[in-house]
N, C-alpha and C positions, 0 to 999 in steps of 0.2 A: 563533429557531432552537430546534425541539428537540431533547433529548438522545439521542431515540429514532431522530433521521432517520437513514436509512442511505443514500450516496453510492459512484457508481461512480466508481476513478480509473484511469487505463491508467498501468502504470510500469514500472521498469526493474528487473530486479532484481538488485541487488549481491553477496547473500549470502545463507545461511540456516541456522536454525538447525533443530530439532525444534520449538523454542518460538518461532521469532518469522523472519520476515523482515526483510532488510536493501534498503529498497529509494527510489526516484529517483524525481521525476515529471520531472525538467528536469536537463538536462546543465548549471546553472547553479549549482542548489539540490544541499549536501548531501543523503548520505544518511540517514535515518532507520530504526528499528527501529520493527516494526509487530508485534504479537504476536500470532501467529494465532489466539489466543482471541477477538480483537476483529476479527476481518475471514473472508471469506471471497475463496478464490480462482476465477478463471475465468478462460478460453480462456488457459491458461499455453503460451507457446512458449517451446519447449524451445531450439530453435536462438537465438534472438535473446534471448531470459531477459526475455522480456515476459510481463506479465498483466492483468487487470483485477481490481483489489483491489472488494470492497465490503465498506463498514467503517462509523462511525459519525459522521457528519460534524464531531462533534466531534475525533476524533481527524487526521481527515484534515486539519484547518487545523492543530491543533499540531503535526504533523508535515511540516507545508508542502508536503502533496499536494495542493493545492489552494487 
């Protein structure tokens, strides 16, 4: 794995700040804080509070997106 890969996750999102989202890949798995300095967002729905993060695949396994 490298540090550099960058990974798409589809999630849910719980919350948000200025500095960081609060968000889910599984109605199983707590939620997590992703800080939007490490991720970018796409196709965000607005109704359902879905998106697809892409982020650092390191971070996405610490925070159980994957």
């Amino acid at each position: 794995m490298s540090d550099d890969t960058i990974v798409a996750v589809e999630v849910r999102i719980i919350n948000e700040t200025d500095r960081a989202l609060l968000v889910t890949s599984d109605k199983e798995r707590d939620a997590e804080w992703v800080p939007l300095s490490l991720c970018e967002v796409e196709n965000r729905d607005q109704i359902r509070n879905t998106c697809t993060l892409h982020l650092p695949e390191w971070k996405a396994i610490q925070a159980g997106l994957v």
